[in-house]
PASEBA-1860 file (N, C-alpha, C; in nm, 3 decimals):
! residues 215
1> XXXXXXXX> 9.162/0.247/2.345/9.134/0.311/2.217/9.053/0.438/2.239 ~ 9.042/0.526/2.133/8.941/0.649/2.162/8.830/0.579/2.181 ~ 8.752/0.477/2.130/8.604/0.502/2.132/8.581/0.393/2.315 ~ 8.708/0.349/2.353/8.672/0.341/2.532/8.708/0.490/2.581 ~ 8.795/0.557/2.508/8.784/0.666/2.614/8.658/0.755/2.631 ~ 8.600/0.776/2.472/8.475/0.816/2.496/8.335/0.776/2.549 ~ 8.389/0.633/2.607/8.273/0.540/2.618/8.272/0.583/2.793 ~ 8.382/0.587/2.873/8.450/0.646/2.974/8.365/0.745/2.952
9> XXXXXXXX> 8.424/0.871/2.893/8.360/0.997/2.967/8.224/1.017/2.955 ~ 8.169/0.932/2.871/8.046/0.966/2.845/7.968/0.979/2.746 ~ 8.088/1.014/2.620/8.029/1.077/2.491/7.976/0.968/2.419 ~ 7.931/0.895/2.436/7.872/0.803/2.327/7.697/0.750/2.425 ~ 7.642/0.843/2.490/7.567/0.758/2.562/7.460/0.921/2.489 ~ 7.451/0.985/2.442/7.384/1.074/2.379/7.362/1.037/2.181 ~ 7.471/1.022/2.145/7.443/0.968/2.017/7.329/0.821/2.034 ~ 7.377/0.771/2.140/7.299/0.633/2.139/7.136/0.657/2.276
17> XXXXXXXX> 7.149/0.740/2.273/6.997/0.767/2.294/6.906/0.833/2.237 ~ 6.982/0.914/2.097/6.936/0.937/1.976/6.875/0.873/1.888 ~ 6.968/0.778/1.858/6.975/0.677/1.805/6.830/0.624/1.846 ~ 6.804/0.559/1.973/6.714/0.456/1.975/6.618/0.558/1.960 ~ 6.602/0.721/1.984/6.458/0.766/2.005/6.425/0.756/1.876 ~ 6.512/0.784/1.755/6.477/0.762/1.613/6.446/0.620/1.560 ~ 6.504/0.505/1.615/6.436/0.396/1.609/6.327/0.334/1.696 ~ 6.276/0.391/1.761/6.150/0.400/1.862/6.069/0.447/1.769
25> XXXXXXXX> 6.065/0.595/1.662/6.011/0.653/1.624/6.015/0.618/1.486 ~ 6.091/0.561/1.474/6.027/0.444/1.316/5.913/0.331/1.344 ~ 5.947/0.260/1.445/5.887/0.148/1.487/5.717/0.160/1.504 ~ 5.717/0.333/1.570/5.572/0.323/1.657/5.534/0.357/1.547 ~ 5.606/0.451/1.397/5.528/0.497/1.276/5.478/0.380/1.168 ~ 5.548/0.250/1.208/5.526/0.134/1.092/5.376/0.059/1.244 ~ 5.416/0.076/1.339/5.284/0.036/1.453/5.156/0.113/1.446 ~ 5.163/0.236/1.376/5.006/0.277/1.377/4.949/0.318/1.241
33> XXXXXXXX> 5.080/0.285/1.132/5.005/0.251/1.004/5.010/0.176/0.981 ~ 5.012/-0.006/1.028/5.012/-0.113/1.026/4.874/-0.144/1.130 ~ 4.878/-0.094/1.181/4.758/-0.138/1.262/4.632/-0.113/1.274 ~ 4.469/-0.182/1.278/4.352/-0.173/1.277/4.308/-0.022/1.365 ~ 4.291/0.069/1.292/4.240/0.142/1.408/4.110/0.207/1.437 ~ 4.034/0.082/1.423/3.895/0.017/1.477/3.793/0.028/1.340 ~ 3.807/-0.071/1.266/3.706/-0.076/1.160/3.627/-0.155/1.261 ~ 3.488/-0.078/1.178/3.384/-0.135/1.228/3.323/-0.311/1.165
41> XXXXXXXX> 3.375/-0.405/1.222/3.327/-0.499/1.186/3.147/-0.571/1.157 ~ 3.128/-0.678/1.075/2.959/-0.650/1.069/2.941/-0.698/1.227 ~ 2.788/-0.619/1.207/2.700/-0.631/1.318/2.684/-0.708/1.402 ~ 2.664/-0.823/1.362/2.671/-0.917/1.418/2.780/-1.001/1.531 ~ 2.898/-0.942/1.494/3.008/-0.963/1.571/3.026/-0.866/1.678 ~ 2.965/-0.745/1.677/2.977/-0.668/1.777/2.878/-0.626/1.833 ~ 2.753/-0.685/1.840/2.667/-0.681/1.893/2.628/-0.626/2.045 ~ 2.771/-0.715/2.080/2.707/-0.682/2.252/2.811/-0.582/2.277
49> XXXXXXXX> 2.938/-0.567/2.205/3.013/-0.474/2.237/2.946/-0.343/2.189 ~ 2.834/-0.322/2.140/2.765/-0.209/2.028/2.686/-0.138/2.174 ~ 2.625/-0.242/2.257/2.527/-0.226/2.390/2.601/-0.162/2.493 ~ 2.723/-0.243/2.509/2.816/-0.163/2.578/2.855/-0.025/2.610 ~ 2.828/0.040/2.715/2.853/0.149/2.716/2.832/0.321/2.638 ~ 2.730/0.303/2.526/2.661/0.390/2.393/2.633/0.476/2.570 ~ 2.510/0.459/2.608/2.430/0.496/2.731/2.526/0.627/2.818 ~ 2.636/0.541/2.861/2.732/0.560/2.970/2.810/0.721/2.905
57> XXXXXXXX> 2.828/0.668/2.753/2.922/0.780/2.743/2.864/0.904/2.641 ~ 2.750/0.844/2.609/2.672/0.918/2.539/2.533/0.958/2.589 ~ 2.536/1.051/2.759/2.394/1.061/2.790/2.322/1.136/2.722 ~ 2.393/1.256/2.693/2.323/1.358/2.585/2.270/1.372/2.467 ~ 2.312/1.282/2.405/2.240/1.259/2.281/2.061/1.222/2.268 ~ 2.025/1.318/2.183/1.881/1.312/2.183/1.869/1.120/2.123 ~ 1.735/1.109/2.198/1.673/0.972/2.158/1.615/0.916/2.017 ~ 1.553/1.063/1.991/1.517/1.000/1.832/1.624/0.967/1.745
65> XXXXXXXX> 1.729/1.012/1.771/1.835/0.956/1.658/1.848/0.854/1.638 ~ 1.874/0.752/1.520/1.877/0.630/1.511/2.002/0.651/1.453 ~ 2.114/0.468/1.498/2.214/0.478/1.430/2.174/0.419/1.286 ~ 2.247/0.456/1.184/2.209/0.429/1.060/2.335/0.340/1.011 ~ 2.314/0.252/0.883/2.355/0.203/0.802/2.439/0.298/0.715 ~ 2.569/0.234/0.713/2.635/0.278/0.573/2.624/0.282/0.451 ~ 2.613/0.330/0.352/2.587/0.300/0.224/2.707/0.215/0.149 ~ 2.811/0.210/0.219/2.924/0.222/0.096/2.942/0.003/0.216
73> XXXXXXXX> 2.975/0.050/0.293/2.982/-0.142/0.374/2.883/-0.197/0.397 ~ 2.796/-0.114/0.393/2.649/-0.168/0.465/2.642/-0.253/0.610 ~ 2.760/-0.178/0.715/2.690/-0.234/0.818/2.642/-0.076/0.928 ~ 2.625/-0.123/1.031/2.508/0.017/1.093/2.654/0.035/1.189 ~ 2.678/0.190/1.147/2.760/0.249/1.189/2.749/0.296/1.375 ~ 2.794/0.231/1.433/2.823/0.300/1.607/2.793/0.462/1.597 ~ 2.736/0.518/1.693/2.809/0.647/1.696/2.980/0.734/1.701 ~ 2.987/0.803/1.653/3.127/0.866/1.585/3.222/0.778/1.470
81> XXXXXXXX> 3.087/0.677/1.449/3.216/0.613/1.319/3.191/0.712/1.216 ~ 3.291/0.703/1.086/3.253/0.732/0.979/3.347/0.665/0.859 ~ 3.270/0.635/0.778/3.348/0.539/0.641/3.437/0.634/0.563 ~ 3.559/0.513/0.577/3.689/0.616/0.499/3.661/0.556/0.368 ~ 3.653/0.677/0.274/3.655/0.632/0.144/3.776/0.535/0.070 ~ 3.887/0.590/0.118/4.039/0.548/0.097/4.101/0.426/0.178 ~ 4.017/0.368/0.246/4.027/0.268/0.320/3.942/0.181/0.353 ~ 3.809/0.187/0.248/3.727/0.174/0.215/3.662/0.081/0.332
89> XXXXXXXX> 3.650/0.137/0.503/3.623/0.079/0.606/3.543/0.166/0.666 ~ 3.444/0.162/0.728/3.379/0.227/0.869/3.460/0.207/0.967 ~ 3.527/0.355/1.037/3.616/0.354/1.210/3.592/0.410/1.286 ~ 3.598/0.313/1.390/3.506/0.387/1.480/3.608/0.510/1.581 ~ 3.529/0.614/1.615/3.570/0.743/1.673/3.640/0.770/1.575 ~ 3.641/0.789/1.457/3.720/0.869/1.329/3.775/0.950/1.382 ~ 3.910/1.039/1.336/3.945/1.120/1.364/4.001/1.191/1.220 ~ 4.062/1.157/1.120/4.112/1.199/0.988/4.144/1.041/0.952
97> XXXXXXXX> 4.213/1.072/0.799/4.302/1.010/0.705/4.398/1.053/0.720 ~ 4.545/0.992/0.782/4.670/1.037/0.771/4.707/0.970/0.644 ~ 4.722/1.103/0.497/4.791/1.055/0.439/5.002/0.952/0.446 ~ 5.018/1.067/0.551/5.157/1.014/0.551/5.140/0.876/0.576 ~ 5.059/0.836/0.726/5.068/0.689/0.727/5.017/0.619/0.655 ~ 4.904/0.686/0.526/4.852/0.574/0.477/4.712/0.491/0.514 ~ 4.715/0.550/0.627/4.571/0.475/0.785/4.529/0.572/0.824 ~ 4.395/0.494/0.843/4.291/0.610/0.923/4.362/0.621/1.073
105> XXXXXXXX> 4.313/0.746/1.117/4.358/0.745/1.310/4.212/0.700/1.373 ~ 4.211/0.663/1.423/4.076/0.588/1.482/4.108/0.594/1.658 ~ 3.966/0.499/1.672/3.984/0.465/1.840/4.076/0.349/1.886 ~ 4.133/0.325/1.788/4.289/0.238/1.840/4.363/0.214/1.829 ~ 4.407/0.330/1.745/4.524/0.394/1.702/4.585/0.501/1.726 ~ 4.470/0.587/1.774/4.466/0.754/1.804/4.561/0.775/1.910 ~ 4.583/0.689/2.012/4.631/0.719/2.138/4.809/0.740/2.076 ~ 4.853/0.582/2.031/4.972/0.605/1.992/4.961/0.652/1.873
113> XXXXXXXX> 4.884/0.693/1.809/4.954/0.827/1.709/4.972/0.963/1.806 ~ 4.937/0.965/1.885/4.976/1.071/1.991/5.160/1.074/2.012 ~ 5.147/0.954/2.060/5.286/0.907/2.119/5.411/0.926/2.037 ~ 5.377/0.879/1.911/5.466/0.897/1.804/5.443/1.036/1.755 ~ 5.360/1.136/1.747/5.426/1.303/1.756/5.497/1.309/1.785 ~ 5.456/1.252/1.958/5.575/1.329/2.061/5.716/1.266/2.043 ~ 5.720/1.164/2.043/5.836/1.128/1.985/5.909/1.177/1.864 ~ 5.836/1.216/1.764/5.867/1.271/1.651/5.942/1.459/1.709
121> XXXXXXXX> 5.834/1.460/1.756/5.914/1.616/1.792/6.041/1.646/1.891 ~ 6.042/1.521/1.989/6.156/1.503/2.056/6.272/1.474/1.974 ~ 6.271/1.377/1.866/6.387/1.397/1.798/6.445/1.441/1.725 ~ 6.283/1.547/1.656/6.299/1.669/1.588/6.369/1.852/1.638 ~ 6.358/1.821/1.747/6.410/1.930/1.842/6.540/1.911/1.858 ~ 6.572/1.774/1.899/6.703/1.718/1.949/6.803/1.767/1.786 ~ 6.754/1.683/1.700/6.866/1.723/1.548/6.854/1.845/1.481 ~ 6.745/1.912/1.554/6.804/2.085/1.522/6.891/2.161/1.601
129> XXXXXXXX> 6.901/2.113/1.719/6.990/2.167/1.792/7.107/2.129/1.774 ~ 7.136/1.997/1.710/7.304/1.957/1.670/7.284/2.070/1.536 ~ 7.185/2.047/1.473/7.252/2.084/1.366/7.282/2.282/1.395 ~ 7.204/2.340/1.485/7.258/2.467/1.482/7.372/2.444/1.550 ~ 7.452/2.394/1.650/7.569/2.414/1.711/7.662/2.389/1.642 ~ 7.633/2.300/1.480/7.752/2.277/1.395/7.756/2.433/1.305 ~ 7.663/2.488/1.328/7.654/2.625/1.234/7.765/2.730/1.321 ~ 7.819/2.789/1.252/7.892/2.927/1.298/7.874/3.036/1.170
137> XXXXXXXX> 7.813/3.133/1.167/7.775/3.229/1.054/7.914/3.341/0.998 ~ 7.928/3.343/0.905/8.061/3.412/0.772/7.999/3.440/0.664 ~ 7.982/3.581/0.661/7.906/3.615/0.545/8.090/3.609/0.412 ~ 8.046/3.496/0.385/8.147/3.452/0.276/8.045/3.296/0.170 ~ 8.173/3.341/0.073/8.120/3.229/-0.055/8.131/3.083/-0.012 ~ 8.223/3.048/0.052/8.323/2.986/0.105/8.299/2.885/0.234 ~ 8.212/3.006/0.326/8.120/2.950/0.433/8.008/2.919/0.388 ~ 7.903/2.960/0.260/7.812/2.905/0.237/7.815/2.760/0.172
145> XXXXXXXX> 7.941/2.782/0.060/7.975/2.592/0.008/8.011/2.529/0.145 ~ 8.083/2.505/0.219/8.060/2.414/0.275/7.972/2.401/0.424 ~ 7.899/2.508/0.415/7.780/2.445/0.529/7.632/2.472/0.469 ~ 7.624/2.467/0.337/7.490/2.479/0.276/7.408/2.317/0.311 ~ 7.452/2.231/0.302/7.399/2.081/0.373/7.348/2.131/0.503 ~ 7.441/2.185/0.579/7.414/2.175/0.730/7.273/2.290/0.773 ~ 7.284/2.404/0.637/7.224/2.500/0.661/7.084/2.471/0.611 ~ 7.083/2.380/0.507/6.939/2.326/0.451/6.845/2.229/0.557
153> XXXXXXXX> 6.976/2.146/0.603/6.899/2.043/0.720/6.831/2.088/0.800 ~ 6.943/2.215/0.886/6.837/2.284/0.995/6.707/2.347/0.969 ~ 6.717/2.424/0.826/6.586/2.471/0.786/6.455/2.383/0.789 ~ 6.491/2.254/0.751/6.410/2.181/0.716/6.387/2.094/0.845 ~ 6.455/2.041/0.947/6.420/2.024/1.031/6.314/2.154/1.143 ~ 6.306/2.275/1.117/6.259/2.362/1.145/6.133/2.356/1.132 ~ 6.103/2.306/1.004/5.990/2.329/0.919/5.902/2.231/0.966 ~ 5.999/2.043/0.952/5.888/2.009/0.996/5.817/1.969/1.177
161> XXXXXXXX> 5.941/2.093/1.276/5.952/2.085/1.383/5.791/2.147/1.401 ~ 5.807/2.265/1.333/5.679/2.383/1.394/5.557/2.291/1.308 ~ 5.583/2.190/1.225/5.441/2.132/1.155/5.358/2.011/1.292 ~ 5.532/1.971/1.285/5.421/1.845/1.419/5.399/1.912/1.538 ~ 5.460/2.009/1.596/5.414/2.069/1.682/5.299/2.164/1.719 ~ 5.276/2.211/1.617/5.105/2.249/1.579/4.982/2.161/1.567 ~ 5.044/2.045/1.477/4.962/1.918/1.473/4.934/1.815/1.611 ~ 5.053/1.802/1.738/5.018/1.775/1.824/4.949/1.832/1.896
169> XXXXXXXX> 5.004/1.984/1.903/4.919/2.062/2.008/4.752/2.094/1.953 ~ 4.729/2.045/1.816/4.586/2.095/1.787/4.524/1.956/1.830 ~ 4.612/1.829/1.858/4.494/1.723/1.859/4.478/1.678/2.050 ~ 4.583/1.742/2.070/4.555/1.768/2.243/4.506/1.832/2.314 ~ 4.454/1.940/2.258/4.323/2.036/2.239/4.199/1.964/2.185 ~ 4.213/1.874/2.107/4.063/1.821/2.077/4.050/1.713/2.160 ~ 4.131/1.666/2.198/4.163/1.516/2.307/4.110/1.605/2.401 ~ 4.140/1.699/2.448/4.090/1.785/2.639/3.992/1.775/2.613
177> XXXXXXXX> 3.858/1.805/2.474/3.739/1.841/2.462/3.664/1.744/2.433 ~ 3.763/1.603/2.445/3.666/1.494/2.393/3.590/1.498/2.300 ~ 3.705/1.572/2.165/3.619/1.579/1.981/3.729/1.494/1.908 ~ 3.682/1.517/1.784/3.795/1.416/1.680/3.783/1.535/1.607 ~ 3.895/1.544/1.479/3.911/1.634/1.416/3.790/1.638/1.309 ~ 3.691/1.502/1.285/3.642/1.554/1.183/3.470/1.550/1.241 ~ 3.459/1.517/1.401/3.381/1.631/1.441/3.409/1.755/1.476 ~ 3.469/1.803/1.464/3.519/1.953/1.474/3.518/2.012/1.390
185> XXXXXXXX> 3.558/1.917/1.242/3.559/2.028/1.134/3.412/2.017/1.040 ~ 3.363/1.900/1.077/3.209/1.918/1.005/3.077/1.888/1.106 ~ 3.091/1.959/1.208/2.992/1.972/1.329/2.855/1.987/1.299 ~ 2.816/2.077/1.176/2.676/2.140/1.148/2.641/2.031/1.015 ~ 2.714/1.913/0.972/2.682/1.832/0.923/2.663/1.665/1.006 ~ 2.685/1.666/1.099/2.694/1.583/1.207/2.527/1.543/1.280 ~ 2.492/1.463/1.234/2.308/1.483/1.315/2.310/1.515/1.454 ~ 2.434/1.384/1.528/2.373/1.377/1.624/2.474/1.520/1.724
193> XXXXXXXX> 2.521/1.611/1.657/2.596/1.689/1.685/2.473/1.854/1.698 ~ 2.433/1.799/1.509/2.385/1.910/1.508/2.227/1.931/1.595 ~ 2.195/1.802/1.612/2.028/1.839/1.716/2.066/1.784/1.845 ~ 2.194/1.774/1.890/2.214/1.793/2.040/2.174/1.941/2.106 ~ 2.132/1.949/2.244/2.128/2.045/2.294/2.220/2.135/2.345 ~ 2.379/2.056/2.348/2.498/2.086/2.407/2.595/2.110/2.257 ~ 2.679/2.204/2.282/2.766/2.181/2.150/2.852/2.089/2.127 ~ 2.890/2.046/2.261/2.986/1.889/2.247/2.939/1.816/2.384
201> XXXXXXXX> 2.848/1.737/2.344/2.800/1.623/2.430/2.855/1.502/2.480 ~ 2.962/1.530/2.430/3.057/1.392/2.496/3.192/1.478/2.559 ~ 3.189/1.600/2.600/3.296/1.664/2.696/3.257/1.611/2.830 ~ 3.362/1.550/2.890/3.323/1.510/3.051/3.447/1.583/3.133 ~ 3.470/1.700/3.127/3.559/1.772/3.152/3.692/1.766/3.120 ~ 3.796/1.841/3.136/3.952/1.774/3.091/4.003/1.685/3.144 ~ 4.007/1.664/3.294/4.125/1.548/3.347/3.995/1.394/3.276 ~ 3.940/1.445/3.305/3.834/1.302/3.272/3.815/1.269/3.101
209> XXXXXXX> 3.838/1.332/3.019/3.835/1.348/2.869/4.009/1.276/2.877 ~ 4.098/1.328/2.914/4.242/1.295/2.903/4.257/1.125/2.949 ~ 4.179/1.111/3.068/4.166/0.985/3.189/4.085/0.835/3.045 ~ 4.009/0.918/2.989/3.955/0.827/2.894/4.039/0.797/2.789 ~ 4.072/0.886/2.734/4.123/0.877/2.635/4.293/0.790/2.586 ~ 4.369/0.796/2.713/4.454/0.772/2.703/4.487/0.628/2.790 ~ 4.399/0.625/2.903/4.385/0.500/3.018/4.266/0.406/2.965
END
């Protein structure tokens, strides 16, 4: 039949690796807005995990700072948590509110929301390129009715090609510097940011910021 002959030459082993990268890339998007990505549980339960390592990865931080209590959960926030109003949780290493997912990005989630960009942009690249090779340009009425679908898709795959690709490349830039986006964007409201002596006290260079972050 045709679809062994195409199975033969080959042609069906590209649609079907499409295929799964777009169902890879559903899966990891229902995996990191489905998933905890690190509310701060009460105190008491994390006690010794709280002792753990503060020291190690936080030498710079001045001493008088005390960690403080939340107002809104009332338990005593780690350093870099901060309480999502909309999720009405303390997470720890905050990074934003992804409206799309719905979930905060946190410290255990952050990594594979990484993953799923990249995935996102891999298959966002991949279905703009079918869709320009189905394009051939005719300045006619004729050519616009029937490839205005094909001509809207690509646009729009365009659109939201250059969005995640800005959005990855800005949070892999804050990943090298060992920041979160919303120490970055409210730094001079940050205590232990703003009476550090360093402007980012938790940079331990790039391969070692990357080595943490992702291992």
């Amino acid at each position: 039949s045709d679809l062994q002959k195409q199975e033969e030459r080959g042609e069906l082993l590209q649609p079907l690796i499409f295929v799964l990268l777009v169902l890879c890339s559903v899966l990891l998007y229902f995996k990191v807005s489905l998933m905890d990505p690190g509310f701060v549980k009460p105190e008491e339960e994390l006690k010794e995990g709280e002792d753990k390592g503060q020291g190690v990865v936080m030498p710079q931080i001045p001493g008088d700072i005390k960690l403080r209590r939340c107002g809104y959960c009332l338990v005593k926030q780690p350093m870099r948590a901060k309480h999502c109003q909309l999720c009405q949780h303390c997470v720890r290493r905050y990074d934003h509110h992804c409206p799309w997912l719905e979930n905060c990005v946190g410290e255990r989630n952050h990594p594979l929301f990484i993953v799923y960009l990249s995935m996102q942009l891999v298959v966002l690249l991949w279905g703009g390129r079918v869709a320009w090779s189905g394009l051939y340009f005719e300045q006619s009425r004729e050519w616009l009715q029937h490839n205005i679908f094909l001509l809207v898709s690509f646009l729009l795959i365009l659109i939201f090609t250059i969005v995640v690709l800005l959005l990855l490349a800005s949070h892999l830039y804050l990943i090298s510097c060992n920041t979160t986006t919303w120490e970055f964007m409210s730094h001079h409201r940050i205590s232990y940011l703003r009476h550090s002596e360093l402007e980012n006290p938790f940079d331990q260079g790039i391969i070692l910021n990357l080595w943490r972050f992702f291992c």
